[in-house]
VOPAGU-2260 file (C-alpha; in pm, 1 decimal, decimal comma):
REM VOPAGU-2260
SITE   aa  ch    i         X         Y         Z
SITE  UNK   A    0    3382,3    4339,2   -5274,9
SITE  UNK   A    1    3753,3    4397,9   -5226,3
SITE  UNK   A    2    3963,0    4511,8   -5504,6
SITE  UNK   A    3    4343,6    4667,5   -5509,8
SITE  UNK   A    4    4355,4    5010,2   -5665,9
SITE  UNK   A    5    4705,7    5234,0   -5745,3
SITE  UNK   A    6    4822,0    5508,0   -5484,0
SITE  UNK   A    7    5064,2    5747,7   -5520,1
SITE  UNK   A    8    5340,6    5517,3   -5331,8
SITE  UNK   A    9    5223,0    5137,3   -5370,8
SITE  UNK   A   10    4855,9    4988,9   -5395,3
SITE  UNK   A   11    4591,8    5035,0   -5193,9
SITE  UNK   A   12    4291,8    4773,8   -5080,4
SITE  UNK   A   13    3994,1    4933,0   -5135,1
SITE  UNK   A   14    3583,8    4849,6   -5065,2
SITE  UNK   A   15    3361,7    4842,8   -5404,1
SITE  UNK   A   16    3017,2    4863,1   -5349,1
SITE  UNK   A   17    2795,7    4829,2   -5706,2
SITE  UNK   A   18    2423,1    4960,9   -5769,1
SITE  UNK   A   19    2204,5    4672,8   -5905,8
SITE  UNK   A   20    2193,6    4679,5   -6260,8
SITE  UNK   A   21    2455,3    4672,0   -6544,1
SITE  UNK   A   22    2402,2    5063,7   -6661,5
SITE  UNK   A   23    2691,9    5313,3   -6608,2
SITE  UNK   A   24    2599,9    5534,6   -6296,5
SITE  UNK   A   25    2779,8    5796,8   -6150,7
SITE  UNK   A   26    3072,6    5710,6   -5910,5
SITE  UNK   A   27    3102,9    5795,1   -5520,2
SITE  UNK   A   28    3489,3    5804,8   -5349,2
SITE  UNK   A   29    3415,9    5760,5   -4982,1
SITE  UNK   A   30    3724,1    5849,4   -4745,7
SITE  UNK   A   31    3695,0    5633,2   -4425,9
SITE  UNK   A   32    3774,9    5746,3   -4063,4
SITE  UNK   A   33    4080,5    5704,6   -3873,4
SITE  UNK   A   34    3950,4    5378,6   -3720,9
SITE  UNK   A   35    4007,9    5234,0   -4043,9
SITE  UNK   A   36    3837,8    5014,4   -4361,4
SITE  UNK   A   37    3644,3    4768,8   -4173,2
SITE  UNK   A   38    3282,6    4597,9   -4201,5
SITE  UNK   A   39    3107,4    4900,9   -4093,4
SITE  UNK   A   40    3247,9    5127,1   -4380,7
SITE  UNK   A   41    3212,8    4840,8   -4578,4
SITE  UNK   A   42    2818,3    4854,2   -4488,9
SITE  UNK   A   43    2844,4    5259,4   -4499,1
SITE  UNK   A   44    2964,8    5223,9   -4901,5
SITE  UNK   A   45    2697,8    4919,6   -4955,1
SITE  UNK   A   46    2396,9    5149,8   -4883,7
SITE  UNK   A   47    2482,9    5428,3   -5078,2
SITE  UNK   A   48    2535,2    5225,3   -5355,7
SITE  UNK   A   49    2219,6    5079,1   -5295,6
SITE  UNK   A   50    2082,8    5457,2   -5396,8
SITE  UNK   A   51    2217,0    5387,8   -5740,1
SITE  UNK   A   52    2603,1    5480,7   -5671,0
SITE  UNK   A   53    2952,6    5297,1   -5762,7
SITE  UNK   A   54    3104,1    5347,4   -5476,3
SITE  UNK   A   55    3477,3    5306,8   -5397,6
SITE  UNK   A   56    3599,1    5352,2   -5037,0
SITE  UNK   A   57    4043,2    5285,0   -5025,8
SITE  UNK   A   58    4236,7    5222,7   -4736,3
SITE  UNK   A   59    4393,8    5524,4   -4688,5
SITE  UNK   A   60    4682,2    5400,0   -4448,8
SITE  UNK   A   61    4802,5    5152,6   -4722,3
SITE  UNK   A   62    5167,3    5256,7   -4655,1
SITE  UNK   A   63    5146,2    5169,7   -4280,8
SITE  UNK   A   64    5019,2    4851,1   -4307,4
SITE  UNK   A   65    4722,1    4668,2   -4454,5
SITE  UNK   A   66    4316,5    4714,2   -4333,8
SITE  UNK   A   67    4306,3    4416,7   -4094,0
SITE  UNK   A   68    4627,9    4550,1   -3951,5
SITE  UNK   A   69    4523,4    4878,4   -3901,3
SITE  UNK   A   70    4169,0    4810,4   -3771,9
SITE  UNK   A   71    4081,0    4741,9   -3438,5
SITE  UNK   A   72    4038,6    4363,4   -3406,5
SITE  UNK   A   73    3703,0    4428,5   -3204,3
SITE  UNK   A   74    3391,6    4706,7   -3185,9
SITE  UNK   A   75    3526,7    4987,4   -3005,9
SITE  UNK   A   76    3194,0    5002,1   -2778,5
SITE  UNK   A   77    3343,1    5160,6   -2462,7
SITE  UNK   A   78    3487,7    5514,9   -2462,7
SITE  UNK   A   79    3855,1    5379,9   -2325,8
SITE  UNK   A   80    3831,6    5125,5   -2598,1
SITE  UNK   A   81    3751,2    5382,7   -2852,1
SITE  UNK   A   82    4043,0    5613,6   -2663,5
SITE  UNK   A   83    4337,9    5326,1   -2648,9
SITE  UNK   A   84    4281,8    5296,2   -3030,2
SITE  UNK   A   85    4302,6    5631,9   -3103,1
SITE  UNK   A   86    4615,9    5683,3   -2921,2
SITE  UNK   A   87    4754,7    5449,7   -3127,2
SITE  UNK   A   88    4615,1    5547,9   -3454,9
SITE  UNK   A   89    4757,6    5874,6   -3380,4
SITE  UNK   A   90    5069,3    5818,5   -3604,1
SITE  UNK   A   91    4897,3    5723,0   -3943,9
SITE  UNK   A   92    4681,4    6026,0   -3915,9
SITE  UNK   A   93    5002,6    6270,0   -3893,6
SITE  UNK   A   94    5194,4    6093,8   -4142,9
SITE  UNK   A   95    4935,4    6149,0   -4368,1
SITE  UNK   A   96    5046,8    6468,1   -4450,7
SITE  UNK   A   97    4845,7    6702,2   -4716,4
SITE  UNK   A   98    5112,0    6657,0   -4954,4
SITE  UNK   A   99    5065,8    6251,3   -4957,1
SITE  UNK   A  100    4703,5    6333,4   -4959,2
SITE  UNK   A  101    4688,8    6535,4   -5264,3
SITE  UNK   A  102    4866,1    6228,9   -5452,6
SITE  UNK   A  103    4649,2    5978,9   -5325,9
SITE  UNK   A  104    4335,3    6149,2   -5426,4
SITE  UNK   A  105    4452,9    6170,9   -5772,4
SITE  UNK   A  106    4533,9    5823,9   -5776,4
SITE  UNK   A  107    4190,0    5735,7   -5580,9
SITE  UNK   A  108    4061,8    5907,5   -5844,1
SITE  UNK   A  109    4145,2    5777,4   -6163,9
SITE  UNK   A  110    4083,3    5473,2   -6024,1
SITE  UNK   A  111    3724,4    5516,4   -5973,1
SITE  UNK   A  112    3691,0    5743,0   -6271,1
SITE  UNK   A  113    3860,3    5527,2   -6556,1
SITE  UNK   A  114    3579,3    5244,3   -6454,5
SITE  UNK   A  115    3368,4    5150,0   -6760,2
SITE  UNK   A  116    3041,1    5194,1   -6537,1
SITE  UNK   A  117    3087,7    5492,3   -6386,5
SITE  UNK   A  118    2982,2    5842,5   -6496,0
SITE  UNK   A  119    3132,2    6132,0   -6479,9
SITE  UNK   A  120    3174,9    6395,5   -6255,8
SITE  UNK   A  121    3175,3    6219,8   -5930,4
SITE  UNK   A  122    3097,7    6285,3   -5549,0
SITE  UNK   A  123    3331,7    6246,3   -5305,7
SITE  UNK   A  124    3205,7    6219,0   -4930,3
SITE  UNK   A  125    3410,1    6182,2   -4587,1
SITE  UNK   A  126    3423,0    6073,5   -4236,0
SITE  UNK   A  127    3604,7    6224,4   -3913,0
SITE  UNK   A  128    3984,8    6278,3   -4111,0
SITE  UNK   A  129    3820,6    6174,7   -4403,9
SITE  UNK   A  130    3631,5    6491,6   -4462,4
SITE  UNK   A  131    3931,3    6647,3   -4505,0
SITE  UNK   A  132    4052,8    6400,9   -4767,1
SITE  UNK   A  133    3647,9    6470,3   -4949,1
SITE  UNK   A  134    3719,4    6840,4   -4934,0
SITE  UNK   A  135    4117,8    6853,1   -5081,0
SITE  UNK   A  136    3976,5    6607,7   -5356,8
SITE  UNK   A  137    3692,7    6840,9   -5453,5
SITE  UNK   A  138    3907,4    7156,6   -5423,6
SITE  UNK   A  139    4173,5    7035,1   -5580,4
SITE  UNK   A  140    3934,9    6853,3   -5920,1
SITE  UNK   A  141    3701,2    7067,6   -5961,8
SITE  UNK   A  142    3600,5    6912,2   -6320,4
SITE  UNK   A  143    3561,4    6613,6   -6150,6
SITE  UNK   A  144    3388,5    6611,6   -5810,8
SITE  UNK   A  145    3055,9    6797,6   -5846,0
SITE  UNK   A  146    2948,2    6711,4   -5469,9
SITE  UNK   A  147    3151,0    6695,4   -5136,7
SITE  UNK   A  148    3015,8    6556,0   -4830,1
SITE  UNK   A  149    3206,2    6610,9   -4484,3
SITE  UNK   A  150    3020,8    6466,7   -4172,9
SITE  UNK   A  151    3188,4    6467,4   -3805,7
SITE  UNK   A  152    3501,5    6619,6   -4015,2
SITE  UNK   A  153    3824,1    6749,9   -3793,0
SITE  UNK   A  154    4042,7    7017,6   -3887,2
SITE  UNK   A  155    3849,3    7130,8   -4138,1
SITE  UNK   A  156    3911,8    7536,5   -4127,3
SITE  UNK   A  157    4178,1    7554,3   -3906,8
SITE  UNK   A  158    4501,4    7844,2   -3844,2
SITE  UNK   A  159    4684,2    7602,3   -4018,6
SITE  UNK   A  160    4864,4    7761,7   -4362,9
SITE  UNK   A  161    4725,8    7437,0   -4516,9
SITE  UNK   A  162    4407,5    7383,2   -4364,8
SITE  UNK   A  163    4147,7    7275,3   -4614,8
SITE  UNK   A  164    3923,8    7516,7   -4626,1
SITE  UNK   A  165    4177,7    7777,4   -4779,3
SITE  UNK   A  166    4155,3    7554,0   -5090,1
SITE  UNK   A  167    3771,4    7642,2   -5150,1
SITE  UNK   A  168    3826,4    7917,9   -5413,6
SITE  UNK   A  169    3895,9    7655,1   -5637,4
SITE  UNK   A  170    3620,9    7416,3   -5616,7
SITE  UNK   A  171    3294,4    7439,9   -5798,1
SITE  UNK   A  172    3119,5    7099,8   -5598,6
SITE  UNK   A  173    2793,3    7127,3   -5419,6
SITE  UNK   A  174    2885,5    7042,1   -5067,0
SITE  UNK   A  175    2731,8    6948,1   -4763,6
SITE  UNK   A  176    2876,6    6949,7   -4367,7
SITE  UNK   A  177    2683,2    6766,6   -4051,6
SITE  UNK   A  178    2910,6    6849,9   -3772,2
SITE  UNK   A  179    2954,1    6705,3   -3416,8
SITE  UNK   A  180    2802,6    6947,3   -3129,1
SITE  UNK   A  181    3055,4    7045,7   -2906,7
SITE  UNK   A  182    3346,3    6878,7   -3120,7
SITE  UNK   A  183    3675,7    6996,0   -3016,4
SITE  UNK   A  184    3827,4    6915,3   -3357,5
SITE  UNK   A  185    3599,5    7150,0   -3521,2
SITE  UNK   A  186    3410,2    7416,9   -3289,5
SITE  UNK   A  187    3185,4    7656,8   -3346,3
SITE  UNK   A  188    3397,0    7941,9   -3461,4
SITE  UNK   A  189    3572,6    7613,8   -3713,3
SITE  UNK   A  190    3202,3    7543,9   -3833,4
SITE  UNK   A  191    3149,8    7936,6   -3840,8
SITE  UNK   A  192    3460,4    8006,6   -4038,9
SITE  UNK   A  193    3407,7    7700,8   -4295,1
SITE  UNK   A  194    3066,9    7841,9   -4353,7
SITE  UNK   A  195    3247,2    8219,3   -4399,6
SITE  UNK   A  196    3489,4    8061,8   -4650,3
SITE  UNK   A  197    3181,9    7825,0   -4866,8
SITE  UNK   A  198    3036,8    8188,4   -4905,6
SITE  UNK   A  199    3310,6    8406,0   -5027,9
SITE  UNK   A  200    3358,7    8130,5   -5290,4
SITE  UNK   A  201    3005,1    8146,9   -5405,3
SITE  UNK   A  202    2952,1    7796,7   -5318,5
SITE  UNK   A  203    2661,1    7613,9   -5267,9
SITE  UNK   A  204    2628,4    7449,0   -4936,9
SITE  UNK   A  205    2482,4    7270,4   -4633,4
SITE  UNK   A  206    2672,2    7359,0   -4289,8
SITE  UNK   A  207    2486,2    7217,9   -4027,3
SITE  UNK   A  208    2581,6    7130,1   -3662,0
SITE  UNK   A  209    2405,1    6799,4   -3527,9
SITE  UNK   A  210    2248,5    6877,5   -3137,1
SITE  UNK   A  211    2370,9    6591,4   -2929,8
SITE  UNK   A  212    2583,8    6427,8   -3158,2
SITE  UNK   A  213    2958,1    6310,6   -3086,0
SITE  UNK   A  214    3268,0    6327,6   -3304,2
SITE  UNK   A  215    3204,5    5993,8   -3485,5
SITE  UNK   A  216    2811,7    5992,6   -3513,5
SITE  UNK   A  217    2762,3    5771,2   -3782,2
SITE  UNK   A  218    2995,7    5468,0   -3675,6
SITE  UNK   A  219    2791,7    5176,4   -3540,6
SITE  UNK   A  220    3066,6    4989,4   -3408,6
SITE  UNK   A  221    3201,3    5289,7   -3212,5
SITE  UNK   A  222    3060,3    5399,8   -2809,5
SITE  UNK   A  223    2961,0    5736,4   -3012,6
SITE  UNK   A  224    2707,7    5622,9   -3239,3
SITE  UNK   A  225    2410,7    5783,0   -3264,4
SITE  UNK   A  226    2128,8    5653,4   -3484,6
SITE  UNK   A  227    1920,9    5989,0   -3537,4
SITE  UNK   A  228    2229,6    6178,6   -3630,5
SITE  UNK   A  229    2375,7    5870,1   -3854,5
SITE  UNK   A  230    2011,8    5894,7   -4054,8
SITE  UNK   A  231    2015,6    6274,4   -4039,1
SITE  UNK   A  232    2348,1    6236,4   -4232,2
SITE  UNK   A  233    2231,4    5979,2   -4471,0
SITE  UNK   A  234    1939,7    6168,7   -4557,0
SITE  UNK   A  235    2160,7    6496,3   -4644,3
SITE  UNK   A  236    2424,6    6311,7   -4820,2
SITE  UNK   A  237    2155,2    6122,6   -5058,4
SITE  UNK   A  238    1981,8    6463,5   -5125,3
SITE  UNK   A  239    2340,4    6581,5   -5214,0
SITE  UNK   A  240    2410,2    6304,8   -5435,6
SITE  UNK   A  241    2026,1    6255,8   -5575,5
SITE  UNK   A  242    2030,9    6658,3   -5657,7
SITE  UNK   A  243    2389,8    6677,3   -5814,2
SITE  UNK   A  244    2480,1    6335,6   -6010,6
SITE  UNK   A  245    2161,3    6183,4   -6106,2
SITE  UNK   A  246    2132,1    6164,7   -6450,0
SITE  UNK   A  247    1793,0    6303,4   -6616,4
């Protein structure tokens, strides 16, 4: 269902997705991908709450405009569809600076956290610029986000003095990575020197790099879906979850 939830500069729509059942279970904050928070993350939240998750997925571009207006009003099924939106969403992924990130997660949150039915610590899980939003929230709350899932992530350990991965000393979250093969937002020596940085923390982790797959595996509407690679990641991120927030 669709709910409004506080940001850090106004309010933010935002995707609930419930587990059957009344009982409190433990929450899930899902950070969409650039293309925005549309049916198919709607569907993306509704299964893993199916797994016995509350699951809250915000529009993160809430201060550029609302979710229809930032979507793409159609499937983005060819590559030069998939590339004219991009060009445009270019903008709102910049202006989302770390800074404005940080905020938002806190907000993004609470939100999820100060819910009656949900437990305590959560998981936090990402897509494409998303991952990065899943792996700031987990470094930066480390009492509360006990498992961090990045799949088809960007940027992720970059030369940047900000770049996510510096932040890693600080969190104590199980994580798990599925990267794209041959992703120019995150190559092999990016995927080699996220894994470098998980280690000297003492973290446990999954840093895997999907054969085949695209930058944007799991997105069904999208010219880059792949179904083995969208299952692959489904199948890690519920072992994540399953092995780190299920109560006894």
């Amino acid at each position: 269902m669709r709910i409004e939830v506080p940001a850090a500069d106004g309010t933010a729509e935002a995707w609930l997705a419930l587990p059957d059942g009344g009982a409190p279970r433990p929450g899930v904050l899902l950070f969409m991908d650039a293309i925005g928070l549309r049916p198919r993350i709607h569907e993306m939240a509704d299964r893993i709450a199916s797994w016995g998750y509350v699951v809250l997925a915000p529009h993160v571009f809430y201060r550029q405009g609302t979710a229809a207006q930032t979507s793409p009003v159609a499937p983005l099924t060819t590559d030069e569809a998939r590339s004219a939106f991009f060009a445009e969403a270019m903008p709102r992924i910049r202006a989302l600076t770390p800074a404005r990130s940080l905020a938002d997660v806190a907000a993004y949150l609470e939100a999820l956290t100060a819910r009656p039915d949900v437990l305590t610590p959560v998981g936090v899980v990402g897509y494409c610029m998303g991952a990065r939003l899943a792996v700031r929230a987990a470094c930066a709350h480390p009492g509360t986000v006990a498992a961090c899932g990045g799949f088809h992530g960007g940027g992720l350990a970059t030369d940047s003095p900000d770049s996510p991965h510096l932040g890693l000393g600080g969190a104590t979250a199980r994580f798990a990575f599925g990267h794209a093969d041959q992703d120019a937002s995150m190559d092999a020596e990016a995927v080699a020197r996220l894994g470098r940085a998980l280690a000297a923390a003492g973290l446990e982790a999954v840093n895997e790099t999907y054969p085949g797959a695209r930058h944007g595996y799991t997105m069904a509407d999208t010219a880059v879906y792949d179904e083995a690679a969208c299952e692959r990641h489904f199948a890690t991120l519920r072992t994540l979850l399953d092995t780190t927030l299920t109560p006894a």
